[in-house]
Backbone as CSV, one residue per row, in Angstrom:
resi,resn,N_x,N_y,N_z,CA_x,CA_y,CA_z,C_x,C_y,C_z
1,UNK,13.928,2.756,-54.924,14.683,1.680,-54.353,15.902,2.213,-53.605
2,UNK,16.265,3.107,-54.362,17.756,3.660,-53.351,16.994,4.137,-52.387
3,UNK,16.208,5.303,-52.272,15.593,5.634,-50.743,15.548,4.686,-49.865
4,UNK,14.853,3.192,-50.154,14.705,2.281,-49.349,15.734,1.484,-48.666
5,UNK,16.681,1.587,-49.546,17.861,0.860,-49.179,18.830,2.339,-48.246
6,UNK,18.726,3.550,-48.364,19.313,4.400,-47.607,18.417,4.469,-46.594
7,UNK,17.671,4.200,-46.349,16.946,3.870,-45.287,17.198,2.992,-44.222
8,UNK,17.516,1.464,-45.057,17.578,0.071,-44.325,19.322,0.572,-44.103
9,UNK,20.048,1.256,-44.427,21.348,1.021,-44.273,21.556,1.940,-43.074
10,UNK,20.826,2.760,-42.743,21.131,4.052,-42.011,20.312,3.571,-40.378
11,UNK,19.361,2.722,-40.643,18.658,1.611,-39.719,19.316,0.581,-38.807
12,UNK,19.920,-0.468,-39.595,20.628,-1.607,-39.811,22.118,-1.050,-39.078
13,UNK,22.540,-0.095,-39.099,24.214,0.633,-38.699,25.146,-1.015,-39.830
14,UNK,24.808,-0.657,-41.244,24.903,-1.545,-42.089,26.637,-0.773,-42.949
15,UNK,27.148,-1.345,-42.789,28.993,-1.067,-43.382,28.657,-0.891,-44.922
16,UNK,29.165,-0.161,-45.401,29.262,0.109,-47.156,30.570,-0.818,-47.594
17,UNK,29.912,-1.893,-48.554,30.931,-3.310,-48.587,31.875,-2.860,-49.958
18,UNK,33.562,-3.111,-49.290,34.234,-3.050,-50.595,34.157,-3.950,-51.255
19,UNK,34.165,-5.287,-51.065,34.112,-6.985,-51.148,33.125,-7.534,-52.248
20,UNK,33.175,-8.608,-52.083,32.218,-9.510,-52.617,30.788,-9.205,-52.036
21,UNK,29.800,-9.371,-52.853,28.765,-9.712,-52.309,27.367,-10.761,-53.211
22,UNK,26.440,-11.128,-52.700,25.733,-11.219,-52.921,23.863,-10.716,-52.939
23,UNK,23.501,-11.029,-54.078,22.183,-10.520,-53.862,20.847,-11.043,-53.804
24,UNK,20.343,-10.791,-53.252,18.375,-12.366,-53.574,17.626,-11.727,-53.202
25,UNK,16.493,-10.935,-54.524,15.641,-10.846,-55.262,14.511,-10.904,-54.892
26,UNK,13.300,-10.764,-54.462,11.825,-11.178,-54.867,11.380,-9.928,-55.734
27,UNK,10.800,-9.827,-56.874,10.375,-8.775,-57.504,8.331,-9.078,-57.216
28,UNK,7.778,-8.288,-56.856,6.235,-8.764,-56.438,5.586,-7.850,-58.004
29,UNK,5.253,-8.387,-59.287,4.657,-7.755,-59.976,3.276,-7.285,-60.058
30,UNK,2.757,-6.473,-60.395,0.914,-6.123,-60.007,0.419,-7.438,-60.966
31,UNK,-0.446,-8.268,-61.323,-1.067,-8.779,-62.165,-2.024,-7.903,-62.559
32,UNK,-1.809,-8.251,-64.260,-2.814,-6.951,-65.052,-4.565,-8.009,-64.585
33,UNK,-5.232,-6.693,-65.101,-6.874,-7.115,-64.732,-7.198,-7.944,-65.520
34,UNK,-6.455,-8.186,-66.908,-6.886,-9.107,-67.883,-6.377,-10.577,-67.873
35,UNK,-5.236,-10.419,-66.788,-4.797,-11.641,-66.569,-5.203,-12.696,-65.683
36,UNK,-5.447,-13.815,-65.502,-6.501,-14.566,-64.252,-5.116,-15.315,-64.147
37,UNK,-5.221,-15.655,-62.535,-4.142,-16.739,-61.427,-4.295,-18.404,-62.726
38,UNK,-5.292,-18.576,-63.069,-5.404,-19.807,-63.678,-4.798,-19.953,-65.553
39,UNK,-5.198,-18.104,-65.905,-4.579,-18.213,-67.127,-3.504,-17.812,-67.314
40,UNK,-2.590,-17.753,-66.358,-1.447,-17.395,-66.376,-0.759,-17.219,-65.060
41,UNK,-0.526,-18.533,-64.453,-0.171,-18.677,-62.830,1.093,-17.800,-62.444
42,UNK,2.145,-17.456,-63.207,3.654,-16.732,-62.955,3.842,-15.536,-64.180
43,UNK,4.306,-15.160,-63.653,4.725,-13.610,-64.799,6.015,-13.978,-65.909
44,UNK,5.597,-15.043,-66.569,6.341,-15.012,-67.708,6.206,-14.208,-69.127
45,UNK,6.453,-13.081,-68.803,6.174,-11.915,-69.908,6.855,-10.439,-69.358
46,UNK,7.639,-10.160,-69.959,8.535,-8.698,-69.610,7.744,-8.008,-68.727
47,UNK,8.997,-7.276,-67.557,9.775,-7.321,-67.580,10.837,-8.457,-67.646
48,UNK,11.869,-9.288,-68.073,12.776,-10.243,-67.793,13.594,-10.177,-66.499
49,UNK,13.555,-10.968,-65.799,13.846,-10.968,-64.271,15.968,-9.866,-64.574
50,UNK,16.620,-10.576,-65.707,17.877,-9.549,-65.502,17.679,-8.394,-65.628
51,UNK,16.454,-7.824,-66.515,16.824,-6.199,-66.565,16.159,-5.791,-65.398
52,UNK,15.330,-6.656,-64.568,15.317,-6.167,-63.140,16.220,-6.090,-62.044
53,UNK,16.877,-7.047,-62.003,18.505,-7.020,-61.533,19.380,-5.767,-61.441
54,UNK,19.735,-5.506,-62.965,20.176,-4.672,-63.123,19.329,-3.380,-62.357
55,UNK,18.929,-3.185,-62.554,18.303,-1.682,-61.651,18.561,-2.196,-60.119
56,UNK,18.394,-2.974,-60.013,18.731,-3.439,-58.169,20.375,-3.002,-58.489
57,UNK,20.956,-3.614,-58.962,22.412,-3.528,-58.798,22.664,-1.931,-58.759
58,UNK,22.547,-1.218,-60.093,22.947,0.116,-60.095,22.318,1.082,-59.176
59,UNK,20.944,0.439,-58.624,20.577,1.480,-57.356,21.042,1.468,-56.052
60,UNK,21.821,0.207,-55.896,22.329,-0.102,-54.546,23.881,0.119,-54.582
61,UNK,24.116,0.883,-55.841,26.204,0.651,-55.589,26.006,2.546,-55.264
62,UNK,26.825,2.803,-54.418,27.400,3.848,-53.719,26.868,3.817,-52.375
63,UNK,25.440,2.372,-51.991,24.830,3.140,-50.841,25.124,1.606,-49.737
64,UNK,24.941,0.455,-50.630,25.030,-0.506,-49.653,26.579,-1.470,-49.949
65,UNK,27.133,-1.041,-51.727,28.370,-1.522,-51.837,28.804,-0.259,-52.633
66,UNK,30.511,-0.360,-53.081,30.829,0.585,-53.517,30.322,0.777,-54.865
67,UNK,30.781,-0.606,-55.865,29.778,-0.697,-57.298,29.242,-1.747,-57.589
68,UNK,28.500,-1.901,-58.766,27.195,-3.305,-58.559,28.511,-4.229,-58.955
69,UNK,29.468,-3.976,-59.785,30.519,-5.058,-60.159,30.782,-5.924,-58.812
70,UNK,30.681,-5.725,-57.845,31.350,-6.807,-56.671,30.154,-7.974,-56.048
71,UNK,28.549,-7.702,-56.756,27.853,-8.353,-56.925,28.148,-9.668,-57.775
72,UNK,28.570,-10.981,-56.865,29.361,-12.369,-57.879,28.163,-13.352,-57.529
73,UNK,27.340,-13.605,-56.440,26.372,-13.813,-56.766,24.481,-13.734,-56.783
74,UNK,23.763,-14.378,-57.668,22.620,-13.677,-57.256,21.290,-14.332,-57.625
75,UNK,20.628,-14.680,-56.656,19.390,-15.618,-56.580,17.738,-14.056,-56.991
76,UNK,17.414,-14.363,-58.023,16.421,-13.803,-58.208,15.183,-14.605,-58.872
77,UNK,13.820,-13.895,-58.455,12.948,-14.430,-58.768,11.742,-13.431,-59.199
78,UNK,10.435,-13.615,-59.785,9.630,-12.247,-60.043,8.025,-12.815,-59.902
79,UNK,6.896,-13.157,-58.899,5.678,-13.267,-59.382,4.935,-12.331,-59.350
80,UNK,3.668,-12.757,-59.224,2.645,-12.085,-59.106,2.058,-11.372,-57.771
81,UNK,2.288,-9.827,-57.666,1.630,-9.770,-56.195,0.200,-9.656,-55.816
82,UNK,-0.388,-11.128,-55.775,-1.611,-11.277,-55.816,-2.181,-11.047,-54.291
83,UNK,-1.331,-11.589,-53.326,-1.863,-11.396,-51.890,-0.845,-10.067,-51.206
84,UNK,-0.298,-9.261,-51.664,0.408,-8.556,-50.686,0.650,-6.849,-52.408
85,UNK,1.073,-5.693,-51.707,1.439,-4.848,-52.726,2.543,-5.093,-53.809
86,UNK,2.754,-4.733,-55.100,3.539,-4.789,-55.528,5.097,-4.342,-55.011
87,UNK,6.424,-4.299,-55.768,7.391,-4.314,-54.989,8.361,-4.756,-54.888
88,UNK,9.363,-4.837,-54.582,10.515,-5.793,-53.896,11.075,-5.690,-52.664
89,UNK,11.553,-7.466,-52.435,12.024,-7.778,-50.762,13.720,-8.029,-51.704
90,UNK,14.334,-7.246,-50.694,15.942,-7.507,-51.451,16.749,-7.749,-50.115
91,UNK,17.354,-8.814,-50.039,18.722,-9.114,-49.482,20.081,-9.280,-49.275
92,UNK,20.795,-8.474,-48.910,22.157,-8.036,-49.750,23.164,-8.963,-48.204
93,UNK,23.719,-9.811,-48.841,25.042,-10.677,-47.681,26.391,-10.057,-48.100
94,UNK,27.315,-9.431,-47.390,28.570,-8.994,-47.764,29.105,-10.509,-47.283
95,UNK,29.797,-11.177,-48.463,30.621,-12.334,-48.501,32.117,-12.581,-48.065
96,UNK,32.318,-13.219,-47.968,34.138,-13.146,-47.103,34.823,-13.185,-48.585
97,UNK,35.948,-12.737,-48.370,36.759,-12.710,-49.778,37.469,-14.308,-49.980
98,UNK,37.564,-14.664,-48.518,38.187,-16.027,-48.829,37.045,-17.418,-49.470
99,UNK,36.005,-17.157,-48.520,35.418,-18.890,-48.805,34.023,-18.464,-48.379
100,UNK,33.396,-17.153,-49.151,32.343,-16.717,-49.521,30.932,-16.979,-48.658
101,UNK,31.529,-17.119,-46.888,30.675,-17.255,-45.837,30.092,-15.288,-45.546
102,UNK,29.055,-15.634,-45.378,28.471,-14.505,-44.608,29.365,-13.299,-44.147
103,UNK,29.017,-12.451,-44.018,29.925,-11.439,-42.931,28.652,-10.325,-42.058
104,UNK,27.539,-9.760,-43.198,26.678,-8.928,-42.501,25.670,-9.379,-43.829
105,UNK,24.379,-9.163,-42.749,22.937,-9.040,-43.948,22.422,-7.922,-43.732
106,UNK,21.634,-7.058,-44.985,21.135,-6.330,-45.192,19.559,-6.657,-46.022
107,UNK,18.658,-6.643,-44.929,16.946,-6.598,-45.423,16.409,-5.389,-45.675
108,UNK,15.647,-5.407,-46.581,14.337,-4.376,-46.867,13.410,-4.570,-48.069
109,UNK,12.403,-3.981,-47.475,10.793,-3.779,-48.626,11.360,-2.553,-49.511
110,UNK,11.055,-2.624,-51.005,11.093,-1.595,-51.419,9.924,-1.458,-52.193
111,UNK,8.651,-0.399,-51.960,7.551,-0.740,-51.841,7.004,0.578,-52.441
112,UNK,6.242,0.986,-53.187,5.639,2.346,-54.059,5.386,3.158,-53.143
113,UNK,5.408,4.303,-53.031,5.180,5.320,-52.183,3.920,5.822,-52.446
């Protein structure tokens, strides 16, 4: 994930944020072979979507903010990657310090090698 994101940052001519920011999530999980779309439509079973977070946060502080602490808020979600590879799509908004509008976005796939 850090590769990917030193990637998208070095791409993007993307600012390393002292500030606020925010973060939003898609985690794409593999569905196991034993599991069927009907017996179990969403991945409610570990990993838990925060301890995925957390690894987003601590892989992205030195490269896209200074530390995950300035992460205040954060929309995450985790299914099944039934039509596309496993993975994550992560979106990082550096927030205004005053009234938490936009300032720059940062996209990328972070995707198994």
């Amino acid at each position: 994930m850090r590769v990917a994101a030193e990637h998208a940052v070095g791409s993007e001519a993307w600012q390393r944020v002292s500030g606020p920011v925010e973060l939003e999530v898609m985690f794409y999980l593999e569905r196991p072979s034993s599991v069927s779309v009907t017996k179990r439509p969403q991945p409610i079973v570990p990993p838990d979507v925060d301890k995925l977070i957390r690894g987003v946060g601590d892989a992205l502080t030195g490269v896209v903010y200074d530390d995950d602490s300035q992460v205040i808020r954060v929309l995450a979600w985790k299914v099944y990657a039934d039509t596309r590879e496993p993975g994550c799509f992560i979106r990082v908004n550096e927030l205004s310090q005053f009234d938490n509008g936009v300032f720059q976005s940062l996209d990328f796939l972070d995707l198994p090698v």
